[in-house]
C-alpha positions in Angstrom: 45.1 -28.4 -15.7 44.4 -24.8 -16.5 44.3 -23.5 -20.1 46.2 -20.3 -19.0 48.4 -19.0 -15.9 51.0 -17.0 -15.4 52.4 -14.1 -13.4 52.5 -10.3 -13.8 55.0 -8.4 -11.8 57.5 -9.2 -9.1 56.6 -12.5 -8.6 59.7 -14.9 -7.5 62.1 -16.4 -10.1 61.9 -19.1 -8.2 57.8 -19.2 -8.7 58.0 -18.7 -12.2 59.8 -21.9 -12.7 58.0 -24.3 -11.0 55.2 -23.0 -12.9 56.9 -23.4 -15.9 58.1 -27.0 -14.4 54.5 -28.3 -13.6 53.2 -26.9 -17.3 55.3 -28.1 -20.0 53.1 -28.8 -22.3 52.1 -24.7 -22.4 53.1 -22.2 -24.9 54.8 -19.4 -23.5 54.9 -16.2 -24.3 56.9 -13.0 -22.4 56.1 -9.1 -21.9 58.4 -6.7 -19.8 57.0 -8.0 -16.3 54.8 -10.8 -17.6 54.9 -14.4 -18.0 52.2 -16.6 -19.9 51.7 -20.5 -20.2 48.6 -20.7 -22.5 47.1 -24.4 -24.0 44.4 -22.3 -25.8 44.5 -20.0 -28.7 45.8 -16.6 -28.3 46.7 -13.4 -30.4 49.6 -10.8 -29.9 48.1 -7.1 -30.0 50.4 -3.9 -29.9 50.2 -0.2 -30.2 52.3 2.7 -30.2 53.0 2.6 -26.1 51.6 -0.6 -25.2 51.6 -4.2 -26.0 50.3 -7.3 -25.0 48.5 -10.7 -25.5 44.6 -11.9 -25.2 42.8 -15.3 -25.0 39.6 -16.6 -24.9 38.0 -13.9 -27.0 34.9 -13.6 -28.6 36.2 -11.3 -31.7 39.6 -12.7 -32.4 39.4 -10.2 -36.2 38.8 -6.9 -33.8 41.3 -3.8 -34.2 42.8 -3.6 -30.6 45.3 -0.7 -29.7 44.8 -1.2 -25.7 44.1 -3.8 -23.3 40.8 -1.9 -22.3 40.2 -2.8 -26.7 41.0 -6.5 -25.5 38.6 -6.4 -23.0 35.8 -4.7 -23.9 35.8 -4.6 -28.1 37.0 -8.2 -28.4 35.4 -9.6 -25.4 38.8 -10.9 -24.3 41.2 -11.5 -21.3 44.1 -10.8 -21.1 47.8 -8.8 -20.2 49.7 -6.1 -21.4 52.9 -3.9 -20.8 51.9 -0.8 -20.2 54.2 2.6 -19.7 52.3 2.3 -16.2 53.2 -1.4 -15.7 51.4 -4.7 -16.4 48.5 -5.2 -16.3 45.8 -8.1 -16.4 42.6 -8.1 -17.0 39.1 -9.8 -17.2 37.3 -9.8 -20.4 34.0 -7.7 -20.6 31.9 -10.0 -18.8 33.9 -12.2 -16.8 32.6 -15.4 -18.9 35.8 -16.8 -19.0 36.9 -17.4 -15.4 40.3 -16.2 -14.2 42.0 -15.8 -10.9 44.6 -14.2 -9.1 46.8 -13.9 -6.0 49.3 -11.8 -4.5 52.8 -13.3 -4.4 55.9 -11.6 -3.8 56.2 -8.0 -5.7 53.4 -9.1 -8.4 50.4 -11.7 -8.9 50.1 -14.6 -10.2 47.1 -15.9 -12.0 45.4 -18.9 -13.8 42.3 -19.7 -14.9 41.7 -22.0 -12.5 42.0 -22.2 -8.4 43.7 -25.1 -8.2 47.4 -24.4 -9.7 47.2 -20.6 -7.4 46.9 -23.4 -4.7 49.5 -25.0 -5.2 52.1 -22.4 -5.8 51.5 -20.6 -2.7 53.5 -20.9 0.2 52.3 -21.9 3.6 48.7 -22.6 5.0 45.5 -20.9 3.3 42.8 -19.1 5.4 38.7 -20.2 4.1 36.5 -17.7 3.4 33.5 -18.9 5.1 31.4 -15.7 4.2 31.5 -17.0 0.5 30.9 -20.2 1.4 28.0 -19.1 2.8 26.9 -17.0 0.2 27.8 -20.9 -2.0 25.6 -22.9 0.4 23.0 -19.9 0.4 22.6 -18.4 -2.7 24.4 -21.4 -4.8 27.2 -18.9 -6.2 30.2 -17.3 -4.9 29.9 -13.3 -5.4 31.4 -11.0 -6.9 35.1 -10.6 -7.0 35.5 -13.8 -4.2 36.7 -17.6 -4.1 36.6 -20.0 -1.3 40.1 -19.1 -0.1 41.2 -15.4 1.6 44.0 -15.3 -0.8 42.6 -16.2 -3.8 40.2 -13.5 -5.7 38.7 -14.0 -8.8 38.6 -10.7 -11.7 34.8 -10.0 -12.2 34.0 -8.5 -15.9 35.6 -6.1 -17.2 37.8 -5.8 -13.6 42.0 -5.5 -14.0 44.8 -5.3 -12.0 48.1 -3.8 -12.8 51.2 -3.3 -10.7 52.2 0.3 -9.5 55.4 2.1 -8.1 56.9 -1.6 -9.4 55.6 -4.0 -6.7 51.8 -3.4 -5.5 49.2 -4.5 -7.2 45.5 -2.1 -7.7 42.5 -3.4 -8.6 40.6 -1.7 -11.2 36.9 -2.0 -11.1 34.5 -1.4 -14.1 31.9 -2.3 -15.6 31.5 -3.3 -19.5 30.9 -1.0 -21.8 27.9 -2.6 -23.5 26.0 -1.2 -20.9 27.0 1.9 -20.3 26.7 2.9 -24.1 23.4 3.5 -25.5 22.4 1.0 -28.6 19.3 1.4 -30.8 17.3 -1.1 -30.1 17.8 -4.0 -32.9 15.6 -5.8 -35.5 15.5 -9.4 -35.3 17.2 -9.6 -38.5 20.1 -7.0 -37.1 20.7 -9.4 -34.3 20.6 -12.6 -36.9 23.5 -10.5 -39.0 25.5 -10.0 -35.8 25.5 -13.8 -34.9 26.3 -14.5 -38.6 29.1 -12.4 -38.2 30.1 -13.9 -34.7 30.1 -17.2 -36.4 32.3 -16.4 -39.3 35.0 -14.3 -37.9 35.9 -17.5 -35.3 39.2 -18.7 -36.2 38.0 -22.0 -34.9 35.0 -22.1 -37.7 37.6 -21.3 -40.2 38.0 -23.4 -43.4 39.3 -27.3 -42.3 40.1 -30.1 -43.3 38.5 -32.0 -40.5 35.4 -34.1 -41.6 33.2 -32.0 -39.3 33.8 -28.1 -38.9 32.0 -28.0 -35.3 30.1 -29.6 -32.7 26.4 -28.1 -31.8 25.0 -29.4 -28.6 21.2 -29.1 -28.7 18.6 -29.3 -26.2 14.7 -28.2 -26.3 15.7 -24.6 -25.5 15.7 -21.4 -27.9 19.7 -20.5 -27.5 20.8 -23.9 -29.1 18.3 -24.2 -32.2 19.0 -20.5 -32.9 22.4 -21.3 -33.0 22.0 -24.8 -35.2 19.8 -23.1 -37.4 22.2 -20.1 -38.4 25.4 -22.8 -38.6 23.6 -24.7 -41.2 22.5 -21.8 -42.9 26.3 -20.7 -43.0 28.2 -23.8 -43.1 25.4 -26.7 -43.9 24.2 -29.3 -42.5 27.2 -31.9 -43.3 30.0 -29.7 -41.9 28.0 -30.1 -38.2 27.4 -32.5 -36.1 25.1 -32.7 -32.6 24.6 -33.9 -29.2 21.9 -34.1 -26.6 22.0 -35.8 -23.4 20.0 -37.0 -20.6 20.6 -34.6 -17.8 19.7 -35.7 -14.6 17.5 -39.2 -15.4 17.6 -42.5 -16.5 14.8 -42.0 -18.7 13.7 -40.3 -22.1 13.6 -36.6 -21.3 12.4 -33.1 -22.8 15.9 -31.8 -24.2 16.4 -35.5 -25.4 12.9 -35.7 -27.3 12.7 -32.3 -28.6 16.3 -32.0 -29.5 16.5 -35.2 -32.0 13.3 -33.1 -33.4 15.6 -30.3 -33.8 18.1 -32.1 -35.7 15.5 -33.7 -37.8 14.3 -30.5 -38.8 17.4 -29.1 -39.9 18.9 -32.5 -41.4 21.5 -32.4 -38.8 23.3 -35.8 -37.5 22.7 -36.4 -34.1 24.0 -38.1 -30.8 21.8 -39.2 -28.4 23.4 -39.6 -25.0 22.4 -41.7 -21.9 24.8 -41.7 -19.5 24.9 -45.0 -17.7 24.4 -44.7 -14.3 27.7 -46.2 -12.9 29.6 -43.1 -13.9 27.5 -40.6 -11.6 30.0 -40.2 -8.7 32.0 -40.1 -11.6 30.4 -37.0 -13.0 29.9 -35.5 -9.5 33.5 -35.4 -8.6 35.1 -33.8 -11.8 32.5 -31.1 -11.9 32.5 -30.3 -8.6 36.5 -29.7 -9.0 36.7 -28.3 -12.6 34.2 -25.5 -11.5 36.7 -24.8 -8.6 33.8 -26.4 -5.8 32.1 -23.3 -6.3 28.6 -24.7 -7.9 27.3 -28.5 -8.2 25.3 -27.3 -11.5 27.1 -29.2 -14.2 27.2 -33.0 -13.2 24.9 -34.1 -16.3 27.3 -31.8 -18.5 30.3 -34.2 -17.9 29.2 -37.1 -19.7 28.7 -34.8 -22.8 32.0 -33.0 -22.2 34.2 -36.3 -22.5 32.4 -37.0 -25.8 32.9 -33.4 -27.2 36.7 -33.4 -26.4 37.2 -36.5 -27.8 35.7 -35.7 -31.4 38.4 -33.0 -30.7 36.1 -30.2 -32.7 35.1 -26.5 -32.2 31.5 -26.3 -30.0 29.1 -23.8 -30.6 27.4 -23.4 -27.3 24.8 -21.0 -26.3 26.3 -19.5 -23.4 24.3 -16.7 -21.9 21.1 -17.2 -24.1 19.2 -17.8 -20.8 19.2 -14.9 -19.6 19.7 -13.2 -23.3 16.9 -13.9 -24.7 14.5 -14.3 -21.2 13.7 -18.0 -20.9 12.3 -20.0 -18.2 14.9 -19.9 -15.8 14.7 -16.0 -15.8 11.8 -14.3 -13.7 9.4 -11.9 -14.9 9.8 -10.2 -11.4 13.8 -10.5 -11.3 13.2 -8.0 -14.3 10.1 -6.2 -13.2 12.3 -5.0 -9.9 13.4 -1.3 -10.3 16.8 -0.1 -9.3 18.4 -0.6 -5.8 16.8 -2.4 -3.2 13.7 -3.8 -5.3 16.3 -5.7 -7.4 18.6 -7.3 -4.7 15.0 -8.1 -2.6 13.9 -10.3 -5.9 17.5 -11.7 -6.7 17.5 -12.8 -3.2 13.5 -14.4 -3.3 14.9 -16.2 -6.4 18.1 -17.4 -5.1 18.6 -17.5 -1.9 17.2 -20.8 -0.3 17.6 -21.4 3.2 17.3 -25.2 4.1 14.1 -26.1 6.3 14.7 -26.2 9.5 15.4 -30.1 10.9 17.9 -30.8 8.0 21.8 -31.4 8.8 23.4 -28.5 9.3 20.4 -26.1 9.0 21.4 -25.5 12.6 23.8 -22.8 11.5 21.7 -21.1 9.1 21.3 -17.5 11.1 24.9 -16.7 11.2 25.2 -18.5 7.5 23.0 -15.4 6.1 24.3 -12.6 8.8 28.0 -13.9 7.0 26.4 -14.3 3.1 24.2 -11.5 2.5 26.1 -8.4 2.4 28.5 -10.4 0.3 25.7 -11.1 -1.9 24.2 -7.1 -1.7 28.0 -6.0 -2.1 27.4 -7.8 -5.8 24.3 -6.8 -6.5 25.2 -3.0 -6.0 28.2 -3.4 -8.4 25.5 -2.6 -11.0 22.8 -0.6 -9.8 21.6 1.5 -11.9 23.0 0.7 -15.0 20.5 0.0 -18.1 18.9 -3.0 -18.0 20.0 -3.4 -14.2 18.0 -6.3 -13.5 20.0 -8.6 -16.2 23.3 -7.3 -15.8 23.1 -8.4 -12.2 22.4 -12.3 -13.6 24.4 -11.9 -16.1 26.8 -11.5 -13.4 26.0 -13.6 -10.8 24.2 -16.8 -13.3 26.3 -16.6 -16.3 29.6 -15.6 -14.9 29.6 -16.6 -11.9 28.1 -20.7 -12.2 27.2 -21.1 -15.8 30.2 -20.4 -17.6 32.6 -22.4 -15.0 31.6 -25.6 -16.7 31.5 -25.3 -20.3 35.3 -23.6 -20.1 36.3 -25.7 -17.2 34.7 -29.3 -19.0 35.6 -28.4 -22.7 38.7 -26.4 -23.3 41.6 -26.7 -25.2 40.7 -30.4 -26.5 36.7 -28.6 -27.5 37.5 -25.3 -28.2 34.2 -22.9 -27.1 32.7 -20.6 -29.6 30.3 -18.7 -28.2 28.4 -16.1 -30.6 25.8 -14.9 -27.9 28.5 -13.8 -25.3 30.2 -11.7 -28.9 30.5 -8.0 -27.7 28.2 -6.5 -30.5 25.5 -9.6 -29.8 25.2 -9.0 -26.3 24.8 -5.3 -26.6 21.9 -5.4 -29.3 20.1 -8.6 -27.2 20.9 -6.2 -24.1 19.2 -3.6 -26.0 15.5 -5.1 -26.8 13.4 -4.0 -23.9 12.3 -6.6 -21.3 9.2 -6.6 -22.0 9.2 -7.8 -25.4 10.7 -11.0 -23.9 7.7 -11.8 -21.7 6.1 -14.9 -22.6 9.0 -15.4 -25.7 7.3 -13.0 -28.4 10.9 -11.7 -28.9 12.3 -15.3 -29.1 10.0 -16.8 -31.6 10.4 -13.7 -33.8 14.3 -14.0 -33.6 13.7 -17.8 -34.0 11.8 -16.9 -36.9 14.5 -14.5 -38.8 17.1 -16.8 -37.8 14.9 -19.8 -39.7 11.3 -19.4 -41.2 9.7 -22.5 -39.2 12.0 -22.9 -36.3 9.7 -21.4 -33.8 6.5 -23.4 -34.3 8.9 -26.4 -32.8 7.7 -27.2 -29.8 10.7 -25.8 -26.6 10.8 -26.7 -23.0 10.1 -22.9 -22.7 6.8 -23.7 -23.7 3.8 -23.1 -21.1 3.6 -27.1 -21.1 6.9 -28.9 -21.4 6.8 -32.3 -22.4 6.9 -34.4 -19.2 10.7 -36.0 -18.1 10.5 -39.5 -17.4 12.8 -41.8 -15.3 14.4 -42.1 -12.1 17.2 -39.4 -11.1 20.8 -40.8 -11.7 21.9 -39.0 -8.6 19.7 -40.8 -6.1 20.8 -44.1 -7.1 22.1 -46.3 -3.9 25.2 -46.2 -5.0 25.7 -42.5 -4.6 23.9 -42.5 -2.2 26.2 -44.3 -0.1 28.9 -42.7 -1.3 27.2 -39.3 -0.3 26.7 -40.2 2.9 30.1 -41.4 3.5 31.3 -38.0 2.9 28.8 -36.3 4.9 30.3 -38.2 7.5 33.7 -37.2 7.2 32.4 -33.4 6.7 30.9 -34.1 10.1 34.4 -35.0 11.5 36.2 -32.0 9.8 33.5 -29.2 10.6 31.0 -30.6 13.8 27.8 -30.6 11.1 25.2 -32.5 12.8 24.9 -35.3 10.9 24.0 -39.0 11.1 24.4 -42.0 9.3 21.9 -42.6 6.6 20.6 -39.2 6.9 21.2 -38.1 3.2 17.9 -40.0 2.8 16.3 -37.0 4.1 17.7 -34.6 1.5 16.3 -35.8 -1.5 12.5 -33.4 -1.7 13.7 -31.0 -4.2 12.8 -28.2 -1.6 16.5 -29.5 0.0 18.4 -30.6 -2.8 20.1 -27.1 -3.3 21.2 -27.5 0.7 22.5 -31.6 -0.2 24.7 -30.5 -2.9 26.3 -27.5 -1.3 27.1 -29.6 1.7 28.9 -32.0 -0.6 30.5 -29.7 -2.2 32.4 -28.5 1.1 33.3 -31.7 2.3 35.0 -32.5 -1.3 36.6 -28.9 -0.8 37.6 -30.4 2.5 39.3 -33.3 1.4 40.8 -32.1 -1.4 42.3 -28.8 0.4 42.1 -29.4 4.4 45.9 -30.3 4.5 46.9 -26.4 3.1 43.5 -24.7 5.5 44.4 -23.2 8.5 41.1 -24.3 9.7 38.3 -26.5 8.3 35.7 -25.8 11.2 33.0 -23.6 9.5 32.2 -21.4 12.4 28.4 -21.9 11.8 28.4 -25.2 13.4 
């Protein structure tokens, strides 16, 4: 069920009631042209010419006079009626993800696939170049989903309707990084996420027994976060949450996060998911992040908790990257403007299945088909400051990342997410790269955020405590159930695949290749009924 949709423009009376019909439970709200069905919070904005409404923000207290204010100074999506007609548009980064379609005079849009599915009419055309850019390079680029029809609004992108019934996109990119910012102290950047904290409606004063939820693991971007909630709200207003991501066993985030907790006198959920509810977990990530990554399985179990405590989480969305962990290469940020930079992304994340596997029969036409898709991206951005980051901020953050946490949590677990505030991510934007190598700048913003919290050992650490246990997702149970839908993707697209042979995609080297192959043949059988093909042509 998405948190928003709606339609801006001419789009058919009679569409605008079945979408009314089939979300009842949605507030909703009109502009001249526009029609909204919101679950999550929103705020009415409105200025001398123009007016509108915005969601998902990450400055709900922030002056706005135009939707380009919405976007861009309250990090925010959103529409508005405009003397040049409506408009919709992304919020600064994309974080929050939101789609659209053409239908009729106007567009409709949602922040999910699956409801643009369903409204409209007739038989819907695959687009097998992002799906090859999904099996490739794990993420869909850029403005693209897995249907023709369907696009998605990258960061700080819009798309209004002119002359009264054609829509034009509006590409951009966010102002953060296109306006210079001295570079920040650690304290500055401390006082920012302060401030991000306490201007959140959903912090606000409560009566609730808890104020907020702060999942913790052994990484820097949640203890930064716990740390500077119990400095502002104490330790009995908060409660946390670690799980087990992908084993049976103790584990890292597990171990060093009930350290965390300890050290800041924080109660604290320990969560091993029992291994009966994998497929579980597989199939409701897989379709709450539209099948466009198979990243957040482990997240699931966590989710259902969160929502049911029914509190505000405080999650450290875009910290990865922010603050230059692990998961971030030193050479992804070495790389120099143009084709340096797309050469690295594409070392990093591009993996092309050995050859022998299922299906890595059709891997030549796969990358002729995925990586100008990928390039087209990548050059979104070139030579903007701090090119190397905005590009995975882009393609990471927005683009897989972010699908789960809003897909998983919201409206039940509404996200607060102080890294991802507009003034935040253009001071963290704004300390050099190199001060991140080998988490100097980290530790010292671990250190202004909490005198102590860095000498805590982090799985950033040059030796990570070792995980432990047997993966929850090669259990013979799933298995089995794997491999009965590899079959049936075999009779819908001609992979060349026999029985039993998910046994030979388990070496980590082919695990990225497994779980894009299972994500299309649960795209399949959820969608081949409205596809006007389900053949991929690479096989």
């Amino acid at each position: 069920m998405p948190t928003v949709i709606g339609t801006i423009g001419g789009v058919p009376a009679r569409v605008v009631d079945r979408l009314r019909a089939t979300h009842s439970g949605h507030r909703v709200h009109e502009l001249p042209g526009i029609t909204v069905l919101t679950r999550n919070r929103t705020r009415a904005w409105s200025s001398t010419e123009s007016h509108g409404l915005l969601w998902a923000a990450q400055d709900f207290r922030r002056s706005v006079a135009s939707w380009h204010d919405a976007a861009q100074l309250a990090g925010a999506s959103g529409v508005a009626a405009t003397p040049h007609g409506p408009v919709l548009h992304a919020s600064a980064w994309g974080l929050d993800p939101l789609y659209h379609a053409r239908c009729g005079d106007g567009v409709v849009f949602a922040s999910s696939v699956d409801p643009l599915v369903h409204v409209l009419d007739g038989h819907l055309e695959p687009d097998w170049e992002a799906w090859a850019a999904s099996l490739l390079a794990r993420f869909v680029p850029h403005d693209r989903s897995l249907f023709r029809a369907i696009r998605r609004l990258p960061g700080s992108w819009s798309v209004r309707i002119v002359n009264g019934h054609q829509p034009q996109v509006r590409r951009a990119v966010p102002r953060s990084v296109r306006d210079p910012v001295d570079e920040p102290t650690p304290a500055e950047i401390v006082t920012l996420i302060d401030d991000a904290l306490l201007g959140h409606p959903a912090l606000g004063s409560t009566a609730r027994e808890h104020r907020a939820t702060v999942p913790i693991t052994g990484g820097w971007d949640s203890r930064l976060l716990a740390a500077r909630a119990v400095s502002l709200f104490g330790p009995r207003d908060l409660r946390t949450i670690t799980s087990a991501k992908h084993t049976l066993g103790e584990t890292p985030d597990v171990t060093l996060g009930g350290r965390l907790a300890a050290h800041l006198n924080l109660p604290h959920v320990a969560l091993f998911p029992p291994p009966d509810e994998a497929v579980d977990s597989l199939v409701e990530a897989y379709r709450v992040s539209n099948f466009e990554t198979s990243s957040h399985a482990w997240l699931v179990p966590v989710a259902r908790r969160l929502r049911s405590w029914h509190l505000p989480v405080i999650d450290g969305l875009a910290g990865d990257i922010l603050l230059k962990n692990k998961a971030v290469s030193v050479s992804s940020l070495e790389a120099r403007s143009g084709e340096p930079v797309r050469e690295v992304h594409r070392a990093q994340f591009f993996k092309v299945p050995p050859s022998g596997v299922p299906g890595a029969n059709g891997v030549d036409l796969m990358v002729e088909l995925a990586l100008p898709l990928v390039d087209t991206a990548y050059r979104a951005y070139e030579g903007l400051r701090e090119e190397a980051r905005v590009m995975m901020l882009a393609a990471r953050t927005a683009r897989v990342i972010s699908l789960a946490p809003y897909g998983l949590l919201e409206p039940d677990a509404e996200l607060v997410t102080p890294l991802a505030h507009p003034e935040v991510m253009a001071a963290l934007l704004a300390v050099p790269w190199p001060k991140k190598t080998g988490g100097v700048f980290a530790r010292s913003l671990l250190e202004a955020a909490r005198p102590g919290l860095s000498d805590l050992p982090s799985t950033n650490d040059l030796v990570p405590p070792p995980t432990t246990g047997v993966s929850r997702w090669d259990l013979p149970d799933v298995l089995a159930w794997e491999d009965a839908r590899l079959l049936e993707l075999r009779e819908r697209t001609g992979i060349p695949y026999e029985r039993g042979q998910v046994g030979e995609l388990l070496h980590p080297r082919k695990a990225q290749w497994r779980q894009g192959l299972l994500l299309l043949a649960l795209w399949l059988e959820t969608y081949g009924h409205r596809l006007t093909c389900t053949a991929a042509p690479w096989w």
